[in-house]
N, CA, C and O atoms as a GROMACS GRO file, in nm:
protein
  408
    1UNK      N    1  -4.966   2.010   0.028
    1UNK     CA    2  -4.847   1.987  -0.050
    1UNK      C    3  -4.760   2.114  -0.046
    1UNK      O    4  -4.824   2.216  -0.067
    2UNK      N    5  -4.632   2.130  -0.026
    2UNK     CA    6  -4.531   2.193   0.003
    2UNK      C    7  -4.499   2.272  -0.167
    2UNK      O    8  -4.475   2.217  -0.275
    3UNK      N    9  -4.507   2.370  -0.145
    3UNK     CA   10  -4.444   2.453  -0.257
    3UNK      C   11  -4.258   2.452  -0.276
    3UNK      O   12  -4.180   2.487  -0.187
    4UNK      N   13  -4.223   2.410  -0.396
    4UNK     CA   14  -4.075   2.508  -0.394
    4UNK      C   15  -4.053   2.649  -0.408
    4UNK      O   16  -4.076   2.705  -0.515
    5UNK      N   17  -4.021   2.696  -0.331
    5UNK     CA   18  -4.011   2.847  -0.324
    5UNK      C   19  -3.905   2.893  -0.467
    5UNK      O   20  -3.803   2.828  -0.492
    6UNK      N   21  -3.945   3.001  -0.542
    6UNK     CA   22  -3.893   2.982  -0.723
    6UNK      C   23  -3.724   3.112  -0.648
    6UNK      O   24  -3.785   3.162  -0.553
    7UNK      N   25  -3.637   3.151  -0.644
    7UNK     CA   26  -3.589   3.262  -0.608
    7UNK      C   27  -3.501   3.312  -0.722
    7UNK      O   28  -3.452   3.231  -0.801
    8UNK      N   29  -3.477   3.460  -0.736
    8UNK     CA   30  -3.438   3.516  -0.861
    8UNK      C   31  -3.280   3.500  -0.807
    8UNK      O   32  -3.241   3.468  -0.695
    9UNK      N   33  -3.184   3.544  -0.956
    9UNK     CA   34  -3.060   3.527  -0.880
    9UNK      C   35  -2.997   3.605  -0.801
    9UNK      O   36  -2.891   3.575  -0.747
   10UNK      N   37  -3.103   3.790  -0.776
   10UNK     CA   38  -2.990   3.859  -0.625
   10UNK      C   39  -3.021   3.790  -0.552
   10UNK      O   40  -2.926   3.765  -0.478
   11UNK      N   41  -3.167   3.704  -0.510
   11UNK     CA   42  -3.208   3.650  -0.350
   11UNK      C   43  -3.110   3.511  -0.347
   11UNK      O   44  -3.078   3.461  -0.239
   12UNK      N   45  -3.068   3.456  -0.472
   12UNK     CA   46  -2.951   3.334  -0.475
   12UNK      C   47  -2.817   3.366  -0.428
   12UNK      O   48  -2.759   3.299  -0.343
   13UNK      N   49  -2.770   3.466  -0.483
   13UNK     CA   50  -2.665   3.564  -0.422
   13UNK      C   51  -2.648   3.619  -0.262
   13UNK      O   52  -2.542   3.636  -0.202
   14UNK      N   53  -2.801   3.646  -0.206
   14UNK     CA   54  -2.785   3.696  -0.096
   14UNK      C   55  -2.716   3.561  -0.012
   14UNK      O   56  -2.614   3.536   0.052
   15UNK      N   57  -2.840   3.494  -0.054
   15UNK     CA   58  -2.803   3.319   0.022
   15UNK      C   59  -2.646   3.275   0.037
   15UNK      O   60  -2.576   3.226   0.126
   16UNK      N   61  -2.630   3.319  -0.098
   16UNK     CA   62  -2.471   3.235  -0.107
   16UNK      C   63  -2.391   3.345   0.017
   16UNK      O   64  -2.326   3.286   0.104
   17UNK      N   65  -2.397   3.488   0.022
   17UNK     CA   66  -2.292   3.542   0.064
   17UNK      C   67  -2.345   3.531   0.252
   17UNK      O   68  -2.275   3.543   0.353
   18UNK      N   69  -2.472   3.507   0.240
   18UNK     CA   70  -2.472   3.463   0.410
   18UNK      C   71  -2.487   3.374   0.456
   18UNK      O   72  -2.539   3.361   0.567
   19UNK      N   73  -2.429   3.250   0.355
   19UNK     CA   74  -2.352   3.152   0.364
   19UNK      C   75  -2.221   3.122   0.419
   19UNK      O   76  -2.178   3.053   0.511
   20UNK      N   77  -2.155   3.228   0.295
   20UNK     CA   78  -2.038   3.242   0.355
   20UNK      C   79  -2.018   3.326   0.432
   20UNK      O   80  -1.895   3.334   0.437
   21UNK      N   81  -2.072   3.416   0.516
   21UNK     CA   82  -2.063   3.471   0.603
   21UNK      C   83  -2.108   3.414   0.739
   21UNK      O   84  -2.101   3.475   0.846
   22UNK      N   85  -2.142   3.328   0.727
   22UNK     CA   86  -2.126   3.184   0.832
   22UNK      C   87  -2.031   3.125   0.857
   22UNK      O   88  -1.997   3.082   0.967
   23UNK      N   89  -1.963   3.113   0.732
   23UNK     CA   90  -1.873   3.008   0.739
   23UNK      C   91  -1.720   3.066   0.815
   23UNK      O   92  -1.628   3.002   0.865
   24UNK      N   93  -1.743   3.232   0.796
   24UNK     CA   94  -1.616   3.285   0.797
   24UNK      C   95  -1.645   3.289   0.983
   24UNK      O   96  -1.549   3.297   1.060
   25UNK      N   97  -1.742   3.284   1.017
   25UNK     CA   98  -1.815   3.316   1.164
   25UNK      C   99  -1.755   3.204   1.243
   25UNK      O  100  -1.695   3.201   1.350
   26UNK      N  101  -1.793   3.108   1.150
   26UNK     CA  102  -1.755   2.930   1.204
   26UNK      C  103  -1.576   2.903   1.222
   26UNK      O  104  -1.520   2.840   1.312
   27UNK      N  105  -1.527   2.960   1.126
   27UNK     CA  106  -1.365   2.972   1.146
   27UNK      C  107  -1.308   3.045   1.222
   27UNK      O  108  -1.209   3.020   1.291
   28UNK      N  109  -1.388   3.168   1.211
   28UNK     CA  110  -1.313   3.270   1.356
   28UNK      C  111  -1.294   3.200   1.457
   28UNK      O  112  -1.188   3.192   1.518
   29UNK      N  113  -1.436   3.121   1.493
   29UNK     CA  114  -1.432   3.045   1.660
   29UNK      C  115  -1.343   2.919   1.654
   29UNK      O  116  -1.308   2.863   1.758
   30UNK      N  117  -1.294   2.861   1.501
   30UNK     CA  118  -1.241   2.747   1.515
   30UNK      C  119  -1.267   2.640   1.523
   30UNK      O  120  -1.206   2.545   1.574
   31UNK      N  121  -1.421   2.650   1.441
   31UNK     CA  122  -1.521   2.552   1.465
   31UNK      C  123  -1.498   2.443   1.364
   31UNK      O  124  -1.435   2.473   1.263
   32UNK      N  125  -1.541   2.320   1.379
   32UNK     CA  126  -1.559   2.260   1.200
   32UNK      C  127  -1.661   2.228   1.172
   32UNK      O  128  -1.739   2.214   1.267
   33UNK      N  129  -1.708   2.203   1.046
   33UNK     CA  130  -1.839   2.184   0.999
   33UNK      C  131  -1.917   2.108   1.086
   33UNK      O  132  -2.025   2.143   1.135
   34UNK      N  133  -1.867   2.019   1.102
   34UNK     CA  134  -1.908   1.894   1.233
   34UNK      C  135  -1.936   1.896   1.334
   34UNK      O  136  -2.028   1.838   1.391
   35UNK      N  137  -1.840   1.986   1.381
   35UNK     CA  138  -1.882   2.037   1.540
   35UNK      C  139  -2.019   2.134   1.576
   35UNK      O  140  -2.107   2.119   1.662
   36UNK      N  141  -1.997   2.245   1.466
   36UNK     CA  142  -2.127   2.336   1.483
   36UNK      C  143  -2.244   2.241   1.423
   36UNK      O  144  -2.341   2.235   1.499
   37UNK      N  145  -2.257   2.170   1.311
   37UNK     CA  146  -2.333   2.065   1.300
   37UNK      C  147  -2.403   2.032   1.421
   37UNK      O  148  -2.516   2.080   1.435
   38UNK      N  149  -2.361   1.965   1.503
   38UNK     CA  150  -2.359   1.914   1.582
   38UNK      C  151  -2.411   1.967   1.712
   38UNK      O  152  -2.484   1.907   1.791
   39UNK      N  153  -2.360   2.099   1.725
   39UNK     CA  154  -2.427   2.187   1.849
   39UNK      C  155  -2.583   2.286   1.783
   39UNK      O  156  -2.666   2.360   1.836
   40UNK      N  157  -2.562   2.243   1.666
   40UNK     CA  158  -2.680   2.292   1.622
   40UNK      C  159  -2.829   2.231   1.638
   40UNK      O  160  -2.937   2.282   1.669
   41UNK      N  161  -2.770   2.043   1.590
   41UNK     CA  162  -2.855   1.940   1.604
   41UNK      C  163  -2.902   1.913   1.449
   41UNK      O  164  -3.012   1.868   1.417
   42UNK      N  165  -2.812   1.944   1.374
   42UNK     CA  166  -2.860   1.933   1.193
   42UNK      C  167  -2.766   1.811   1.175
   42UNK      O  168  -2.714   1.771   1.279
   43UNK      N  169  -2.733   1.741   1.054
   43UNK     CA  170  -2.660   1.660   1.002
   43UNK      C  171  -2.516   1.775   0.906
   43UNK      O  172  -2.529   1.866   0.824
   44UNK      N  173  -2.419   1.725   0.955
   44UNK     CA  174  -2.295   1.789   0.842
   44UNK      C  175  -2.380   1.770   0.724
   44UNK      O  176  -2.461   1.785   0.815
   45UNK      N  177  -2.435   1.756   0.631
   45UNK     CA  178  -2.471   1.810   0.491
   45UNK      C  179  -2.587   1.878   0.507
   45UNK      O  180  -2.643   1.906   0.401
   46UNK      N  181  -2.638   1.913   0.605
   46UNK     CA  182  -2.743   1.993   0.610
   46UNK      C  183  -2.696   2.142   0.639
   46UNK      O  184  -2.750   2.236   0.581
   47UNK      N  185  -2.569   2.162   0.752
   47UNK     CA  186  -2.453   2.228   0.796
   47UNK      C  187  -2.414   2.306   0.638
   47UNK      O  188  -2.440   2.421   0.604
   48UNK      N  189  -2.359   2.224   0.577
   48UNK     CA  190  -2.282   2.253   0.436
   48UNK      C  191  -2.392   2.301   0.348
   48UNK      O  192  -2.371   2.406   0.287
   49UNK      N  193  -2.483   2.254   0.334
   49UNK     CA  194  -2.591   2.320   0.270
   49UNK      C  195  -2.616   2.457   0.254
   49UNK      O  196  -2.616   2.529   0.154
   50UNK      N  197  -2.640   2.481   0.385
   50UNK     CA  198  -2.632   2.645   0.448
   50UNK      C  199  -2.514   2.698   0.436
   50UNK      O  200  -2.495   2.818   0.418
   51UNK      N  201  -2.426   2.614   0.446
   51UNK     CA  202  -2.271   2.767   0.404
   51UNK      C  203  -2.257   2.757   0.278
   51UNK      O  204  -2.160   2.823   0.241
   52UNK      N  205  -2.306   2.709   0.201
   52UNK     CA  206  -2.324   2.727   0.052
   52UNK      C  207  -2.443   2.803  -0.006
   52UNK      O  208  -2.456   2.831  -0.125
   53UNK      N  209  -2.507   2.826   0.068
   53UNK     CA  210  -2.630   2.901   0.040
   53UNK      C  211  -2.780   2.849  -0.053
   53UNK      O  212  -2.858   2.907  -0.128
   54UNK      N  213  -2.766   2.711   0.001
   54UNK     CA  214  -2.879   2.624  -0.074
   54UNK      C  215  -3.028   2.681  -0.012
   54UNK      O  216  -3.035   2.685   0.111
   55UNK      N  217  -3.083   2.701  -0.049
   55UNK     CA  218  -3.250   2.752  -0.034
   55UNK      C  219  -3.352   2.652   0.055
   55UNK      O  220  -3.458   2.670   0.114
   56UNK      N  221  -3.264   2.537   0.034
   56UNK     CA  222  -3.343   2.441   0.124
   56UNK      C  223  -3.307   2.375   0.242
   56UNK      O  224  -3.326   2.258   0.275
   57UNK      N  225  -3.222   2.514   0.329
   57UNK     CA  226  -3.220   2.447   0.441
   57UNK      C  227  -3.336   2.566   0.524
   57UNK      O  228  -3.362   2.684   0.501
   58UNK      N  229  -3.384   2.470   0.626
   58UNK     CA  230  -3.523   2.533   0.667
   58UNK      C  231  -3.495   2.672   0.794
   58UNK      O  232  -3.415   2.648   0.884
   59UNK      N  233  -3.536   2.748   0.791
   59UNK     CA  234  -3.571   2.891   0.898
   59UNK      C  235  -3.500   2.835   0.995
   59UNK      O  236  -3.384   2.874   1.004
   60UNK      N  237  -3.532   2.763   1.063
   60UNK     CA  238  -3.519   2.725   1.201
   60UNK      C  239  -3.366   2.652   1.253
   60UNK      O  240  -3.310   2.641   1.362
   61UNK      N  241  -3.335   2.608   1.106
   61UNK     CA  242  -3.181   2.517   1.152
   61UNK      C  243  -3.091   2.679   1.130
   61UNK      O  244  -2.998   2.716   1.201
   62UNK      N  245  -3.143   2.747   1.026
   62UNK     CA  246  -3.030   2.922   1.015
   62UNK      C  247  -3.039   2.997   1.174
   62UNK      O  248  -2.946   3.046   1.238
   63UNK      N  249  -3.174   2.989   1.211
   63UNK     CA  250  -3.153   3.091   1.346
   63UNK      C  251  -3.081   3.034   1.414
   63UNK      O  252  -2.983   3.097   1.454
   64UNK      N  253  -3.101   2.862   1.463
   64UNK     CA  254  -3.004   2.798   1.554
   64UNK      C  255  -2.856   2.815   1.515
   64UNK      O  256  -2.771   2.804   1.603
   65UNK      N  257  -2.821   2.840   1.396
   65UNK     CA  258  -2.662   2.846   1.349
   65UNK      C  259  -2.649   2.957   1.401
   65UNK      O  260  -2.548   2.977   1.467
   66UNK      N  261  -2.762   3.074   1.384
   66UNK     CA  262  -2.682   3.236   1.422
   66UNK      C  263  -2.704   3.262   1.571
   66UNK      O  264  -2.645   3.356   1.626
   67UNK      N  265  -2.813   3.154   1.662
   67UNK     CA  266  -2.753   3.166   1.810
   67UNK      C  267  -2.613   3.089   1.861
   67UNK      O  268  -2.525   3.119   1.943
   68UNK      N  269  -2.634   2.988   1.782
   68UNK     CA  270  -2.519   2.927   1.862
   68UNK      C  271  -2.354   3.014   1.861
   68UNK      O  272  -2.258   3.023   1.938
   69UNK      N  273  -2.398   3.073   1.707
   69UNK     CA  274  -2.266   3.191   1.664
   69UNK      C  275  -2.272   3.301   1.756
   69UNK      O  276  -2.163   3.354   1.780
   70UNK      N  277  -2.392   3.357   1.825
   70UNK     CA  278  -2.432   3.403   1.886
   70UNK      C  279  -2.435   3.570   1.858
   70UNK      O  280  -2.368   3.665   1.898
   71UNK      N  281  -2.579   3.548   1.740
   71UNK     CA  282  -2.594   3.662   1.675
   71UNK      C  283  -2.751   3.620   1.673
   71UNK      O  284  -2.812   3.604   1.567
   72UNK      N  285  -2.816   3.603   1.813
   72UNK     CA  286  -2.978   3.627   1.817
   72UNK      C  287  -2.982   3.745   1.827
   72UNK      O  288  -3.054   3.806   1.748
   73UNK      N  289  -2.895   3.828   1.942
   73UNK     CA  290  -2.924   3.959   1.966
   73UNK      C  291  -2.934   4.090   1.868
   73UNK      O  292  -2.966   4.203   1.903
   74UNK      N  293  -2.895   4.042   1.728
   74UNK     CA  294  -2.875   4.093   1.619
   74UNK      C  295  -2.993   4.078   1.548
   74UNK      O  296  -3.037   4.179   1.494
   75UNK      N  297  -3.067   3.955   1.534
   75UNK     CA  298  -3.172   3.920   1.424
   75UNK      C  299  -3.294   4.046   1.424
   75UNK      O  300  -3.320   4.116   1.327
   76UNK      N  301  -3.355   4.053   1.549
   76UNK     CA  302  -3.431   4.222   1.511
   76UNK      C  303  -3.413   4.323   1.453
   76UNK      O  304  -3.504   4.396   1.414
   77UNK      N  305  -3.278   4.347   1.435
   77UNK     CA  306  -3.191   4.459   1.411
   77UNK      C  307  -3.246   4.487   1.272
   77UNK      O  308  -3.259   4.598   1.220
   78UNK      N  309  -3.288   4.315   1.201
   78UNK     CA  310  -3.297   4.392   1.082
   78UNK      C  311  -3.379   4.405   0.978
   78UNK      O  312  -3.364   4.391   0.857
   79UNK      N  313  -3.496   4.444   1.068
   79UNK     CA  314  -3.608   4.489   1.042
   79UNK      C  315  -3.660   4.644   1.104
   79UNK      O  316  -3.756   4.719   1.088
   80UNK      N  317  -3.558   4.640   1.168
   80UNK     CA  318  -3.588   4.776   1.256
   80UNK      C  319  -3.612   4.900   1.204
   80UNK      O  320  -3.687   4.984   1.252
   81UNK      N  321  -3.522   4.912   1.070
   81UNK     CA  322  -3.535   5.042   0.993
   81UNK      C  323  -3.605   4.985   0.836
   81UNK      O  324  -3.543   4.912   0.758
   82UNK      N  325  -3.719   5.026   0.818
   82UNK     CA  326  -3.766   4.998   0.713
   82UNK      C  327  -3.833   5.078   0.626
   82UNK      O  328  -3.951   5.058   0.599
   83UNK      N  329  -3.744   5.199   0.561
   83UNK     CA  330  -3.792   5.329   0.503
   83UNK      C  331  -3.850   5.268   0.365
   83UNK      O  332  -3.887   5.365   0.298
   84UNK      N  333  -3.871   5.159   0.300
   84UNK     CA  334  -3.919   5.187   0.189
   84UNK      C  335  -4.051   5.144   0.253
   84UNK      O  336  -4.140   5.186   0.178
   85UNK      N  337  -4.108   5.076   0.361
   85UNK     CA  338  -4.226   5.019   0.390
   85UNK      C  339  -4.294   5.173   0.435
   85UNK      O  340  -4.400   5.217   0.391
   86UNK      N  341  -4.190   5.249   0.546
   86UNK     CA  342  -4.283   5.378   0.589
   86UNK      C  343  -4.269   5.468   0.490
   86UNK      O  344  -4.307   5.576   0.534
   87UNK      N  345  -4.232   5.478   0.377
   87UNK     CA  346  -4.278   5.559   0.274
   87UNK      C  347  -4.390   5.498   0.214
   87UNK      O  348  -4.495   5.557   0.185
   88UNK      N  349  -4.367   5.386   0.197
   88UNK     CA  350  -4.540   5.329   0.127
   88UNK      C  351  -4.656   5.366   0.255
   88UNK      O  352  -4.767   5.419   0.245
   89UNK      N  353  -4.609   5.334   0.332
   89UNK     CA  354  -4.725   5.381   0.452
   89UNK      C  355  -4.789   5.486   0.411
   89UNK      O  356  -4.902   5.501   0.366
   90UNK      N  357  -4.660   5.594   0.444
   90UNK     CA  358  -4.700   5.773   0.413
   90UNK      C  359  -4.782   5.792   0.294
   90UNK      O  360  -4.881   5.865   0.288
   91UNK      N  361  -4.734   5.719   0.198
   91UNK     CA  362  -4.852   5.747   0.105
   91UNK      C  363  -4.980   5.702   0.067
   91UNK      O  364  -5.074   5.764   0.016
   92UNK      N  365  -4.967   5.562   0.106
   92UNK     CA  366  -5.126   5.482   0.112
   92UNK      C  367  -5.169   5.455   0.227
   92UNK      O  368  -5.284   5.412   0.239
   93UNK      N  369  -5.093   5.472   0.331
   93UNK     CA  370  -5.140   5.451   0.448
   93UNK      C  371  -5.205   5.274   0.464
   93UNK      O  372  -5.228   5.183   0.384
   94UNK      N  373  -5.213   5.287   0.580
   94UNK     CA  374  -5.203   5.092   0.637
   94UNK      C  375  -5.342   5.058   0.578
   94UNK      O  376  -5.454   5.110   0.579
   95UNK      N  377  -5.290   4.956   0.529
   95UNK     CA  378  -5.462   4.855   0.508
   95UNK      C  379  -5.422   4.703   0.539
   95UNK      O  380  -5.306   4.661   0.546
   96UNK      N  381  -5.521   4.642   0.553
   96UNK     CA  382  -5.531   4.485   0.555
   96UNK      C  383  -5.460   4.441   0.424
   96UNK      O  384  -5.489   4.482   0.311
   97UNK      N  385  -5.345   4.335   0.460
   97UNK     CA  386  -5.303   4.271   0.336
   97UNK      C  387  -5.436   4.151   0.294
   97UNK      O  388  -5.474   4.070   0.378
   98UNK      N  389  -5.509   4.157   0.122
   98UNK     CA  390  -5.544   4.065   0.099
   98UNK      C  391  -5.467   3.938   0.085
   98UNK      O  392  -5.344   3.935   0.083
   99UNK      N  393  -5.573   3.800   0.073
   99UNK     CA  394  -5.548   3.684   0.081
   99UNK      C  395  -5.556   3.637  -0.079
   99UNK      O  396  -5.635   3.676  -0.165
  100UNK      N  397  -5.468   3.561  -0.088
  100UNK     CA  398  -5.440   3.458  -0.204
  100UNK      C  399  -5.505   3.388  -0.244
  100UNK      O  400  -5.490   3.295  -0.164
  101UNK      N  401  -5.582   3.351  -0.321
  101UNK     CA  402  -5.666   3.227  -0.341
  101UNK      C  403  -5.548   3.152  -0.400
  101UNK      O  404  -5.455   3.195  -0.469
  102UNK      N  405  -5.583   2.991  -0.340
  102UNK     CA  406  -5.436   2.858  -0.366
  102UNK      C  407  -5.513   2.828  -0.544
  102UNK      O  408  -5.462   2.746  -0.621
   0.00000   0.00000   0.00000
């Protein structure tokens, strides 16, 4: 059974603004909801979903929006610098993440 993922309101905020930072992506090229819809392979309200920043559109329909925008070559980028993780490193140094009991 599928969890709803609970999100606080900056991670609601982030959503919304790279939402619209899709959308502004989608107008530069002159696109309409429909069309990138469409070259994506989602339904227009699934499309709209995501430029509104709804939580439930899935991983896989966002990366296809940001290749087709053509910002794969970007997605590594931003993980690349991750000083609060190598400061936790430096100080506890790497261990095995434990597991969750469901």
């Amino acid at each position: 059974m599928k969890r709803a993922v609970l999100l606080t309101s900056p991670e609601m905020d982030a959503l919304e603004l790279l939402g619209r930072r899709i959308k502004l992506a989608r107008l530069r090229r002159n696109l309409s909801q429909g069309e990138l819809a469409e070259r994506v392979g989602v339904t227009r309200k699934t499309f709209i979903a995501l430029e509104t920043g709804k939580e439930t559109v899935n991983i896989g329909a966002l990366v296809k929006v940001l290749t087709v925008l053509g910002y794969t070559d970007r997605l590594p980028e931003m993980l690349a610098s991750d000083p609060l993780g190598e400061e936790m490193e430096a100080i506890h140094g790497r261990r095995r993440a434990t597991r969750l009991e469901n």
